[in-house]
GUMARGU-546176 format. One record per residue: residue number from 0; residue in one letter; x, y, z of N, C-alpha, C in turn. Coordinates in steps of 0.02 Angstrom, whole numbers. Layout:
<atoms>
NUM/A/X/Y/Z/X/Y/Z/X/Y/Z
...
</atoms>
This chain:
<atoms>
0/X/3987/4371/6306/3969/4439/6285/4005/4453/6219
1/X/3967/4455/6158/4006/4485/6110/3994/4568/6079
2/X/4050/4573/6033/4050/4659/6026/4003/4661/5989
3/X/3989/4724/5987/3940/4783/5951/3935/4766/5883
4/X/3875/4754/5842/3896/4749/5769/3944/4813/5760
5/X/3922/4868/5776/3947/4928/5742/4028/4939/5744
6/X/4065/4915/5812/4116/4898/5824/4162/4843/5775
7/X/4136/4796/5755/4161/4732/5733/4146/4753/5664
8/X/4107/4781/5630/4092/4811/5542/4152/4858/5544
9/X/4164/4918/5593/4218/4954/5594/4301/4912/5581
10/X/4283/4866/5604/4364/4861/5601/4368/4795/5544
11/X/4301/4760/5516/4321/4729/5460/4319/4787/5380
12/X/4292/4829/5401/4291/4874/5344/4349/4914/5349
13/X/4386/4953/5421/4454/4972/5413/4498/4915/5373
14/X/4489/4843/5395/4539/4789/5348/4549/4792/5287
15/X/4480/4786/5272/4478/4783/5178/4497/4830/5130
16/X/4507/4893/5179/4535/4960/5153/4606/4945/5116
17/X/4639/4903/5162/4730/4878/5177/4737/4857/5107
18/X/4795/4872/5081/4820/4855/5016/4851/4778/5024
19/X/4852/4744/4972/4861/4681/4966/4963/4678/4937
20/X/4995/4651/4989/5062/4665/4958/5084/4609/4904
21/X/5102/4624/4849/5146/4583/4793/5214/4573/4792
22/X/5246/4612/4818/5322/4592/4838/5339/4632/4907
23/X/5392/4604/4941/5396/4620/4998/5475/4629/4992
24/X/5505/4694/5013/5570/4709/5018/5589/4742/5076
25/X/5537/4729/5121/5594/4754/5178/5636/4717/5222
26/X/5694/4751/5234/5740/4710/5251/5747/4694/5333
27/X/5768/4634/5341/5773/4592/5398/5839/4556/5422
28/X/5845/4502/5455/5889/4498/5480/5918/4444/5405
29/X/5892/4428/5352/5915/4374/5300/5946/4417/5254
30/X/5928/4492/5247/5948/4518/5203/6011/4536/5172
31/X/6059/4533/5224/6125/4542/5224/6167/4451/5185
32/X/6145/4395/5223/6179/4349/5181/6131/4322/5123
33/X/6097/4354/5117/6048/4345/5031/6086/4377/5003
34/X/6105/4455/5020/6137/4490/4946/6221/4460/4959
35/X/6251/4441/5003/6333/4441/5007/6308/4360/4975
36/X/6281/4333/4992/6291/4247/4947/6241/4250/4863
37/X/6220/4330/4847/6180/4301/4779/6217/4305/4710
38/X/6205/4275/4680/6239/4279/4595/6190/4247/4560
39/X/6185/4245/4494/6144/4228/4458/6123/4162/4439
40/X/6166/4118/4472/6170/4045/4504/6132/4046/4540
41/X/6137/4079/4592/6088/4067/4654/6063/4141/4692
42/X/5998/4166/4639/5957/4208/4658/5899/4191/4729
43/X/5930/4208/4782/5894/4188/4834/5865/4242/4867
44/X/5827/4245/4894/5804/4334/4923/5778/4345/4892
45/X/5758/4445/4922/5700/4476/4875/5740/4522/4833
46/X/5790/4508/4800/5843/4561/4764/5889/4538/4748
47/X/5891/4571/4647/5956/4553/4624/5987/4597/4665
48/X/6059/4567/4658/6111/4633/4675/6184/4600/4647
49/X/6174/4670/4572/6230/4661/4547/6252/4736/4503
50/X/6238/4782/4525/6238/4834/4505/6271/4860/4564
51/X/6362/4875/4585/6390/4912/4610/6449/4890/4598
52/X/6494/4924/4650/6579/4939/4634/6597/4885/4644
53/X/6679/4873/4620/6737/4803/4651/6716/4788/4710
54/X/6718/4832/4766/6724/4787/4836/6671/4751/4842
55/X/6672/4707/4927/6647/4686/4948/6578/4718/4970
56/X/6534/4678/5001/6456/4690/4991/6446/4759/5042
57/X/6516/4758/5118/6512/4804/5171/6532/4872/5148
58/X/6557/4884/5072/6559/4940/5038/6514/4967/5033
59/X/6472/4948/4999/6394/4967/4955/6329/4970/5019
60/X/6338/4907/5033/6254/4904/5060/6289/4870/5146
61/X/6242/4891/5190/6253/4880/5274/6178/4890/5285
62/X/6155/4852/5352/6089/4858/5373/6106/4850/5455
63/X/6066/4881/5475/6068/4892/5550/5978/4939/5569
64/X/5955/4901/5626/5872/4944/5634/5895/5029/5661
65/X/5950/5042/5666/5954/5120/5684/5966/5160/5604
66/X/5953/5112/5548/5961/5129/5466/5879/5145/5438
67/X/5827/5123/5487/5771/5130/5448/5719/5191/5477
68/X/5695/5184/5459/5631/5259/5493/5617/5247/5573
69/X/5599/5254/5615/5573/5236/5681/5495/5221/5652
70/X/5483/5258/5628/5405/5240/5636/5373/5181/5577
71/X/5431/5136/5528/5401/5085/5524/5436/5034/5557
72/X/5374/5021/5586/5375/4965/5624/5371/4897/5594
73/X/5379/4901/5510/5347/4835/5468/5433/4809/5475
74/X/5467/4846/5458/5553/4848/5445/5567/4809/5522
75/X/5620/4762/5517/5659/4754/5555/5732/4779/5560
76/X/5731/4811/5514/5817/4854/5481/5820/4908/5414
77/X/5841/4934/5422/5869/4981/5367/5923/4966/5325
78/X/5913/5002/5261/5985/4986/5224/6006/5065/5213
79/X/6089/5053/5233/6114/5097/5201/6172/5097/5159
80/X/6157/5123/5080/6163/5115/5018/6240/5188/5002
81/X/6278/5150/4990/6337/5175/4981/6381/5194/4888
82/X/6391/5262/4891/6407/5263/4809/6500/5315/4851
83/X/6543/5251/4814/6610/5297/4812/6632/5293/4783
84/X/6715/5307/4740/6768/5309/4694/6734/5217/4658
85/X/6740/5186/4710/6727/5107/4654/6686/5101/4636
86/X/6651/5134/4640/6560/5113/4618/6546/5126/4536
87/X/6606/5116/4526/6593/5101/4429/6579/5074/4405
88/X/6523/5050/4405/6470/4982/4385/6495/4973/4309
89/X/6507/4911/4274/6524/4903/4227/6552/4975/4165
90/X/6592/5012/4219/6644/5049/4207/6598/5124/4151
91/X/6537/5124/4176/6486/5151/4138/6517/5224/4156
92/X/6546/5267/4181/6552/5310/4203/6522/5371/4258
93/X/6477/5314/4275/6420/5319/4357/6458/5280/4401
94/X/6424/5349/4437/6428/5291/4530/6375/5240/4548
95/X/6368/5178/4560/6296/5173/4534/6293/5125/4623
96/X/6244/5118/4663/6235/5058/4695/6172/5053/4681
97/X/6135/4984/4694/6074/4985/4674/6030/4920/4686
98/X/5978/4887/4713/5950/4829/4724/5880/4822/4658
99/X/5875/4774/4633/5816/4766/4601/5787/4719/4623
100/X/5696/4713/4626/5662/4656/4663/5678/4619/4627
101/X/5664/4540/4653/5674/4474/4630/5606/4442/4622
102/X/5564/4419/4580/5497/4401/4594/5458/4404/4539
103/X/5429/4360/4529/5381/4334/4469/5294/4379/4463
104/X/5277/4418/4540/5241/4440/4572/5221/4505/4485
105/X/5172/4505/4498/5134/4561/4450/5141/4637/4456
106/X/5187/4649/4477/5205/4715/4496/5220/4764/4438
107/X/5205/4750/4372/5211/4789/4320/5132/4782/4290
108/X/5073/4760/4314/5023/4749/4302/4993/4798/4333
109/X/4888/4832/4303/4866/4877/4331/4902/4923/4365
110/X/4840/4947/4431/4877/4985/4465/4902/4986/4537
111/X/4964/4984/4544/5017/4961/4584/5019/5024/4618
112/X/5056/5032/4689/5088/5062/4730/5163/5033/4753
113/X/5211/5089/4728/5288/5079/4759/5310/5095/4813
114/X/5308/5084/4877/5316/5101/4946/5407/5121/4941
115/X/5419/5167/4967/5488/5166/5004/5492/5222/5045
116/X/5552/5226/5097/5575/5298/5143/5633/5294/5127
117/X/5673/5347/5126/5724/5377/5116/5761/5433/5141
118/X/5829/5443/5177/5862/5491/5223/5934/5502/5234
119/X/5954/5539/5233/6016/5554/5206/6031/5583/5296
120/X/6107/5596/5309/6117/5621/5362/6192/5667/5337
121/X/6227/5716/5373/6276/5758/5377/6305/5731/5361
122/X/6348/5664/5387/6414/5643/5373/6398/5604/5292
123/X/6442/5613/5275/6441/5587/5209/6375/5584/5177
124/X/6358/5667/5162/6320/5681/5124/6318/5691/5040
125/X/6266/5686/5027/6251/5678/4954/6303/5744/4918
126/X/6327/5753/4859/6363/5804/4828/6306/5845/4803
127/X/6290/5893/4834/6190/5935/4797/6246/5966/4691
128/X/6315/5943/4681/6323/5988/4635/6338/5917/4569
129/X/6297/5873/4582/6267/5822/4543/6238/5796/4523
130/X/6198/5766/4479/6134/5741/4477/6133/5635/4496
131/X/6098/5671/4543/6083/5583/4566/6008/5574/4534
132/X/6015/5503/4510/5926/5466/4498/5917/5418/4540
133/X/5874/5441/4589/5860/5373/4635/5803/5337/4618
134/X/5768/5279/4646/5738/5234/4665/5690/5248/4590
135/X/5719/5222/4509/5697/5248/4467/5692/5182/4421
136/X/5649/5201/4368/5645/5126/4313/5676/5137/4260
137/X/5715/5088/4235/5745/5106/4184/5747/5136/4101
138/X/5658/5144/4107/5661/5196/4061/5641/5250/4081
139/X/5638/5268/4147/5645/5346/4185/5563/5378/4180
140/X/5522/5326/4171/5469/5383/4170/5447/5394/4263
141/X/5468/5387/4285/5458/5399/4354/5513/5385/4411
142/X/5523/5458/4430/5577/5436/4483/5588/5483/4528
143/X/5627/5498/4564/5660/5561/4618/5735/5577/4582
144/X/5735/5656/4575/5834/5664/4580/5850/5700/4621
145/X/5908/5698/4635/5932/5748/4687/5990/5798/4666
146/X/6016/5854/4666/6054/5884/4656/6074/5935/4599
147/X/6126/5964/4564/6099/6000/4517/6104/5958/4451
148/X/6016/5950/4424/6034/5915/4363/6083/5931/4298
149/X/6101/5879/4278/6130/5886/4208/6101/5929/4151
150/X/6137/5980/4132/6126/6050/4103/6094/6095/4101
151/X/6082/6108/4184/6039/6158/4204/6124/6193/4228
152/X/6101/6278/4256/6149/6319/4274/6134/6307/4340
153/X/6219/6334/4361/6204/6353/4437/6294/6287/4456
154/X/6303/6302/4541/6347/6248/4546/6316/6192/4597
155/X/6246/6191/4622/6221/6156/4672/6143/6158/4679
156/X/6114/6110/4693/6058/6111/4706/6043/6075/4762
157/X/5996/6089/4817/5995/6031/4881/5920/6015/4873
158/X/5869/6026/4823/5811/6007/4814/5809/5927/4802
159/X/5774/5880/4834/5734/5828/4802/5683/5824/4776
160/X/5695/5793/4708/5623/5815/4671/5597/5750/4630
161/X/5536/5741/4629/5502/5688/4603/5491/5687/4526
162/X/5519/5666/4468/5494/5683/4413/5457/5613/4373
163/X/5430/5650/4329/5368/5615/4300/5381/5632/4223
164/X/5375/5591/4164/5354/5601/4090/5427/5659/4083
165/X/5496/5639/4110/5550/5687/4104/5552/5759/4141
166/X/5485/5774/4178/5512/5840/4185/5492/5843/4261
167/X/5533/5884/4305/5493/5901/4362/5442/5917/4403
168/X/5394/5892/4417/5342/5883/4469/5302/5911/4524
169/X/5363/5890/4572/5370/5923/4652/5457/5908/4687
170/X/5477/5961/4733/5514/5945/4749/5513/5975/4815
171/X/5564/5960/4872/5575/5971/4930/5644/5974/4956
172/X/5686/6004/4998/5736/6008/5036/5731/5952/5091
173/X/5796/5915/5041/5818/5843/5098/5861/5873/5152
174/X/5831/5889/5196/5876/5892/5260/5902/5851/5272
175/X/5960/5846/5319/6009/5783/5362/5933/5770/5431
176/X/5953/5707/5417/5880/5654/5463/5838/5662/5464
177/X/5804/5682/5402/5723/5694/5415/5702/5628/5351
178/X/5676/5589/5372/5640/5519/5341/5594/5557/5276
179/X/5603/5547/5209/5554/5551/5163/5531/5493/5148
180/X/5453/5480/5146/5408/5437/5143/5374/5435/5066
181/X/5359/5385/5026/5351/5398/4972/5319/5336/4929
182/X/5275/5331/4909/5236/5302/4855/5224/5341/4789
183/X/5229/5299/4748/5235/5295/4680/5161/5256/4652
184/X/5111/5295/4630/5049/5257/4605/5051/5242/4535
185/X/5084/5195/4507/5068/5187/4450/5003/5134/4425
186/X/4970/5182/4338/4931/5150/4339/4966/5113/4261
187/X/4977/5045/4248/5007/5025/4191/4981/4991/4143
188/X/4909/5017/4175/4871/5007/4090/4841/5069/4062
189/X/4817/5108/4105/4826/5175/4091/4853/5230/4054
190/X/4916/5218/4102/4985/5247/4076/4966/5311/4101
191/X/4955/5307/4182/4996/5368/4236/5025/5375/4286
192/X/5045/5410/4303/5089/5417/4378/5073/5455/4430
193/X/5033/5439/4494/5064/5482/4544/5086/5482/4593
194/X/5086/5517/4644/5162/5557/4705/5135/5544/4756
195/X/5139/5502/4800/5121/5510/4878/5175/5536/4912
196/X/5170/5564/4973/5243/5584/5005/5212/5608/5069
197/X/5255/5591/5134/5248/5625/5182/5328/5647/5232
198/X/5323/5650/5297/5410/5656/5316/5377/5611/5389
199/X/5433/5598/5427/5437/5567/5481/5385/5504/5482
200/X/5336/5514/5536/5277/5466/5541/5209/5464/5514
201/X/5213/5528/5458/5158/5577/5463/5122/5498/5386
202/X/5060/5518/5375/5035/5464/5347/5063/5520/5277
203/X/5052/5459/5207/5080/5491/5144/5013/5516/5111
204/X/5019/5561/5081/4961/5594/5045/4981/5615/4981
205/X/4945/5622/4921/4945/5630/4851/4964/5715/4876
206/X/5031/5736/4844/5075/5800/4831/5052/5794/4767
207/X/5067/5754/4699/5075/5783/4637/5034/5702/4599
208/X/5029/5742/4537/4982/5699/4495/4921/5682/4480
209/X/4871/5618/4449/4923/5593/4376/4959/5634/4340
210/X/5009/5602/4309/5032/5625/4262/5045/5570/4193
211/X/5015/5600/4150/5044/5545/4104/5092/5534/4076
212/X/5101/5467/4069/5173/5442/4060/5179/5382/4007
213/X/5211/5364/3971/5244/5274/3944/5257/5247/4013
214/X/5228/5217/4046/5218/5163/4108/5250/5113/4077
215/X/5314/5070/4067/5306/4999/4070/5369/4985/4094
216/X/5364/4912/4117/5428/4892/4139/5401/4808/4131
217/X/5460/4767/4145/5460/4728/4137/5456/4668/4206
218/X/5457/4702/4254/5456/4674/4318/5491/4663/4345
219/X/5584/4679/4328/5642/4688/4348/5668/4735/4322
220/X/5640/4793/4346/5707/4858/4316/5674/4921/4345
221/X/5646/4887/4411/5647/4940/4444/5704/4976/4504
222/X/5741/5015/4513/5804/5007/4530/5800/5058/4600
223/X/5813/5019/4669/5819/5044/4746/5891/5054/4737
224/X/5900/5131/4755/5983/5132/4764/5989/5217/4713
225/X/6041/5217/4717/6069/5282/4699/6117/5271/4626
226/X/6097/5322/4567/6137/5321/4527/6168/5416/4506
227/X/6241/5377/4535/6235/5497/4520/6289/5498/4454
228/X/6276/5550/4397/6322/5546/4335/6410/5587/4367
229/X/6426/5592/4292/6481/5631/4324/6562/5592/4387
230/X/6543/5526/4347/6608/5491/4400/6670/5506/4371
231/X/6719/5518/4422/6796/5535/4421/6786/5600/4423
232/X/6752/5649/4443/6748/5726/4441/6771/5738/4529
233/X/6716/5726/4577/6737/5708/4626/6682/5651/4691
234/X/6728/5612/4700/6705/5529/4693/6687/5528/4771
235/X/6672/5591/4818/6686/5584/4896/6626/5519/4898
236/X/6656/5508/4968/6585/5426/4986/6531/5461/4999
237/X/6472/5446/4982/6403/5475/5005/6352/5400/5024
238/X/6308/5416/5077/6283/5380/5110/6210/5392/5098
239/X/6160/5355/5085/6091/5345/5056/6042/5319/5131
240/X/5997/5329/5142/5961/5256/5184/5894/5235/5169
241/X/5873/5190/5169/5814/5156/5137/5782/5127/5186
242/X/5733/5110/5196/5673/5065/5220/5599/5073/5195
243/X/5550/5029/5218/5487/5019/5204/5487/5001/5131
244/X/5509/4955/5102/5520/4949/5046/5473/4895/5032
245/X/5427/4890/4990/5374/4859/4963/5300/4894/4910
246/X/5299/4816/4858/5247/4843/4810/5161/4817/4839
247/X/5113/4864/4827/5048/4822/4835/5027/4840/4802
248/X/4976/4822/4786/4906/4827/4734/4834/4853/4783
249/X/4779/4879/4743/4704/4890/4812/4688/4943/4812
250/X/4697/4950/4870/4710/5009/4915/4757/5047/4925
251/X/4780/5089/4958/4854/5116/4960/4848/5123/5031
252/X/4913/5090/5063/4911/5102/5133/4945/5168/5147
253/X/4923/5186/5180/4936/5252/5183/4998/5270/5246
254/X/4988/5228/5291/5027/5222/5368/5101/5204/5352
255/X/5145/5247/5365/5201/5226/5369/5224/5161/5410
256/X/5198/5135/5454/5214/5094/5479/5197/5020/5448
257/X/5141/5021/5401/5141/4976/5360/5095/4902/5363
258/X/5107/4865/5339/5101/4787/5353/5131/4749/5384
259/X/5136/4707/5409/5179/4672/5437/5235/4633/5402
260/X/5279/4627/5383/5336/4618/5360/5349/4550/5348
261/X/5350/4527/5263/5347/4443/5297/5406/4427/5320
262/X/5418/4365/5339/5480/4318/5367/5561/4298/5308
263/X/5548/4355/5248/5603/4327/5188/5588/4317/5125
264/X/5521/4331/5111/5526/4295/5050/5515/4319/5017
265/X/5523/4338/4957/5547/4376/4911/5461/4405/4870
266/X/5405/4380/4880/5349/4395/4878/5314/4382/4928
267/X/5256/4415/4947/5194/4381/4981/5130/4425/4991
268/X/5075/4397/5019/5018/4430/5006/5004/4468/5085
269/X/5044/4476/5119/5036/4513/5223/5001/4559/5190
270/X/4955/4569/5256/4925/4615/5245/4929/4663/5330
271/X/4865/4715/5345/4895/4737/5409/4866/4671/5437
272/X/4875/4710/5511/4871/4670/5598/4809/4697/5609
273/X/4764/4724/5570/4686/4733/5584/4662/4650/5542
274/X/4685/4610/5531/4649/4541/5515/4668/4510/5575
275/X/4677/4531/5629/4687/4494/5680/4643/4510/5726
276/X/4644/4588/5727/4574/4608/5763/4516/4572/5747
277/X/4509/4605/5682/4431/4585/5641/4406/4503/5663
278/X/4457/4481/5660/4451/4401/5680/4428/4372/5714
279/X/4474/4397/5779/4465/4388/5832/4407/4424/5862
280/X/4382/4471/5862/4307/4513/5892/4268/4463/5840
281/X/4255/4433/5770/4235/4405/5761/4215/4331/5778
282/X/4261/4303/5817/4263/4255/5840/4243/4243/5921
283/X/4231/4324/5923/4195/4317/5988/4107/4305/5994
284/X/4104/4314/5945/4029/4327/5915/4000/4255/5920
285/X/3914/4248/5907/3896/4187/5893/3918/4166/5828
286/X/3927/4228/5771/3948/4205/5699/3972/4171/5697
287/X/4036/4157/5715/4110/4108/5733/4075/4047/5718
288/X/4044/4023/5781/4002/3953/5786/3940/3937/5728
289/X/3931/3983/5673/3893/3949/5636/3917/3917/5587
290/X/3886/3837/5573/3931/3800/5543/3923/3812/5442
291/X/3848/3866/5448/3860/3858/5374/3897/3915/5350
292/X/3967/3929/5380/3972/3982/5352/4014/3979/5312
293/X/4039/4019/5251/4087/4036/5177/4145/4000/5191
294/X/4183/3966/5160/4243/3955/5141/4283/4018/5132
295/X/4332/4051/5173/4394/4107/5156/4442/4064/5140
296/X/4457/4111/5086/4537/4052/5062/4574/4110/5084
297/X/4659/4093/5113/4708/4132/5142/4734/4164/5061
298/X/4781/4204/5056/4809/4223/5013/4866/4167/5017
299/X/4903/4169/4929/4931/4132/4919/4981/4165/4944
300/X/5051/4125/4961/5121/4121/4999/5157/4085/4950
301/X/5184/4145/4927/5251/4142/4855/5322/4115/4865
302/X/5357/4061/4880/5418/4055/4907/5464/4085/4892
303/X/5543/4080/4888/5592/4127/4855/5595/4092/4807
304/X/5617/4125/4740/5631/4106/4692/5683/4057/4679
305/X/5662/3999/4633/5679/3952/4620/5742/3947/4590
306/X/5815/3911/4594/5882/3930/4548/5856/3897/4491
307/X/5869/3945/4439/5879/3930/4365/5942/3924/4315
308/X/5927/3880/4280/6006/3879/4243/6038/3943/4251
309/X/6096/3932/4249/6154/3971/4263/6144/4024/4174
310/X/6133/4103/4180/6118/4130/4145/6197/4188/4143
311/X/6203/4210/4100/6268/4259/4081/6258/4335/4113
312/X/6294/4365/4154/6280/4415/4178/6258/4470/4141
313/X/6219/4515/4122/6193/4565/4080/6233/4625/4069
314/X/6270/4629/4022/6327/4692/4018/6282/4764/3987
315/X/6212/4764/3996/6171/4828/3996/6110/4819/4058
316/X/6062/4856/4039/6024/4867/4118/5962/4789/4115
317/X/5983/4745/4058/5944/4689/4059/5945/4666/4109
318/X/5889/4664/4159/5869/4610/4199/5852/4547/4206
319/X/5858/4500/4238/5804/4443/4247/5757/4435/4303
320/X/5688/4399/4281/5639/4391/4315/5661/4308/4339
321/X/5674/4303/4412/5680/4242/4436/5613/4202/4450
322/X/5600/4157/4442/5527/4090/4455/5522/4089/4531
323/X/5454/4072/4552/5430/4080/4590/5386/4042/4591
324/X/5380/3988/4644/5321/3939/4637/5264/3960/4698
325/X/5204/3982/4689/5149/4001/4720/5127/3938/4753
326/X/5116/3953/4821/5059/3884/4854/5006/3918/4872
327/X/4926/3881/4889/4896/3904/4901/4851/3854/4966
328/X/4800/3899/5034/4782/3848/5065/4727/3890/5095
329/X/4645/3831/5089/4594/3857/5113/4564/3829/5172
330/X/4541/3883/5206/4486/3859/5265/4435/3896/5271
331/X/4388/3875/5317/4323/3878/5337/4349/3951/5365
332/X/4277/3993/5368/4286/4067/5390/4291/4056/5486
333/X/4273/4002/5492/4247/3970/5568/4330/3956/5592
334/X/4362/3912/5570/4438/3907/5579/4476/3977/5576
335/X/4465/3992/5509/4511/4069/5508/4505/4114/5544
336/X/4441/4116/5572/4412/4200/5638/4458/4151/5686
337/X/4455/4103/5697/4488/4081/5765/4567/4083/5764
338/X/4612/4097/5707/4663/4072/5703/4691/4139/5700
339/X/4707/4201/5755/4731/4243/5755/4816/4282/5707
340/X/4844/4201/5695/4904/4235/5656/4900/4228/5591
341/X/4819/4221/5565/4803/4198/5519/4810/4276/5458
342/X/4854/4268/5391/4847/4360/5348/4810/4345/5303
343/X/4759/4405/5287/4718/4373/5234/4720/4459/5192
344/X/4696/4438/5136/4698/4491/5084/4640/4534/5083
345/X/4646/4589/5045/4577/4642/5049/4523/4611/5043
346/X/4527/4543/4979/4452/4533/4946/4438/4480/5000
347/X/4488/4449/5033/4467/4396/5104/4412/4440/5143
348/X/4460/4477/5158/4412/4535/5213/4342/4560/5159
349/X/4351/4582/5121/4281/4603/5109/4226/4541/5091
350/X/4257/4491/5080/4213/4441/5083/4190/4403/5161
351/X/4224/4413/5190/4222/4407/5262/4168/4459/5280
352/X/4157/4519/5285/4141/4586/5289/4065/4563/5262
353/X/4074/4539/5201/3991/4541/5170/3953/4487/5191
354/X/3980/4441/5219/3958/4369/5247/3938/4392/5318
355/X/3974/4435/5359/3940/4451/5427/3885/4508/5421
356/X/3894/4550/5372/3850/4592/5377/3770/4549/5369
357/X/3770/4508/5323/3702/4465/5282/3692/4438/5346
358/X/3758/4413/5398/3733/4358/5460/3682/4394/5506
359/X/3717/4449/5516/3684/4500/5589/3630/4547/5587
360/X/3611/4542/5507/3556/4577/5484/3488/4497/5495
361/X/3514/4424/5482/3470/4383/5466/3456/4367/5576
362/X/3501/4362/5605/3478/4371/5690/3476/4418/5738
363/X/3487/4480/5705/3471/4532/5736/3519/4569/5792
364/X/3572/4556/5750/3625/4589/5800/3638/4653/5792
365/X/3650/4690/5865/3664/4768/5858/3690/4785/5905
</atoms>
């Protein structure tokens, strides 16, 4: 007995909706001895990390799954991102902690989506009578701040606010534990920006934008983490938290809970756990068994970046883009419907999608 066309079109057309991911940063159980063993010798993981204070790595950055949102489920852990008295990053006069992706991946190309959540709690809360720039690019045309900015009046601000082309946007009151959810649509040939945002589990929806902007970056300088001005004024510890961290291209997934999370590697193409459905109800079908059917090629699977000569640490916000060697591997659409842990990309699915529709229209399935 197989399903309903109408059933089985439903859920390969929900697939193809799914954004195609280009780098993958959420953190897992590798993430902790990737950043405590990386240096510029040996960039391993999905993140530089060399932007924080003297101490040790349990200063700055800690991960534990009671650190990330509940409701993504893509995350196996949270990070939480630490700025205190040491956090004098090359003595700049910021508190600075901060992760940048690692990855050769096209993420400064077209138009991209920046996934992250973010949550602050009571104890060692943010100072609202400072200006922090979070999860921002280094030439600032898009980012979030928190607190009272730099030369505005007043002694405090507890607004988070999204700004765009320098000026403010949208903003909201960061409560203690309430998860902000947030995509960043940039388009970088364009040259605009806009705001997705939601709180808890709730799906993210366009709050603000386009806006136009100078879009560019270089594909390392996009910066996860907290930078607040004003160091040696007063240096108390403040505590950040991060998850769902990843770029895609497509579609924009909208679900906080996400894609499925790859296994480490500093890029890849996951997509959701509706290519498993689609698949599989497909493979219940007579389709499955017909032998002339399309070649699907899987998306390519990006390894971690490759060590490169030993390069001089950057005494400004110069980044490096670490190498990345791409593999790639194809099969029959007949193998792939059968191979349930099989991830395939939007244009898989819609080519999948247009190959069954032509099938069930040519034998009469309904």
């Amino acid at each position: 007995m197989y399903a309903p066309k109408s059933i089985l079109l439903a859920g390969l057309a929900g697939y193809a909706a799914a954004g195609t991911t280009l780098w993958d940063g959420r953190f897992n159980a590798k993430s902790e001895s990737n950043l405590e063993n990386w240096s510029w010798s040996n960039q391993a993981g999905a993140y530089q990390y060399y932007i924080h204070g003297t101490g040790k790595l349990a200063s700055y950055v800690n991960f534990a799954s009671d650190f990330k949102n509940p409701a993504d489920t893509a995350s196996d852990l949270g990070a939480k991102i630490t700025i205190d008295s040491t956090s004098q990053w090359n003595s700049d006069g910021m508190l600075r902690t901060e992760l940048i992706p690692s990855t050769d991946a096209a993420i400064n190309e077209g138009t991209v989506y920046y996934h992250f959540s973010l949550m602050r709690k009571a104890e060692n809360a943010p100072n609202t009578g400072y200006e922090h720039q979070v999860c921002f690019f280094e030439s600032h045309f898009t980012e979030l701040k928190y607190g009272l900015i730099s030369g505005e009046s007043g002694t405090a601000d507890p607004a988070l606010k999204w700004y765009a082309n320098s000026e403010s946007q949208w903003n909201a009151t960061l409560a203690p534990g309430v998860w902000h959810n947030v995509a960043y649509e940039i388009d970088f040939d364009g040259g605009s920006v806009s705001y997705y945002h939601s709180t808890g589990a709730d799906d993210l929806k366009k709050v603000a934008g386009p806006v136009s902007v100078s879009a560019s970056s270089n594909g390392a300088d996009w910066h996860l983490g907290v930078l607040r001005l004003n160091a040696g004024t007063d240096d108390t510890k403040e505590d950040w938290y991060f998850s769902g961290v990843y770029i895609e291209k497509g579609d924009l997934t909208t679900s906080v809970a996400g894609g499925k999370a790859s296994s480490g590697s500093a890029s890849s193409g996951s997509t959701s756990s509706a290519a498993s459905a689609a698949a599989a109800a497909v493979a219940s079908t007579p389709a499955a068994a017909v032998s002339s059917a399309a070649a699907v090629s899987t998306p390519a699977a990006v390894s971690s970046p490759a060590v490169a000569s030993t390069p001089a640490a950057p005494s400004t916000l110069v980044t490096m883009v670490s190498s990345a060697a791409p593999s790639a591997a194809a099969t029959t659409a007949a193998a792939a419907a059968a191979d349930s842990t099989t991830n395939y990309s939007s244009e898989d699915a819609s080519a999948l999608y247009n190959w069954y529709e032509k099938l069930v229209s040519l034998i009469g399935l309904n």
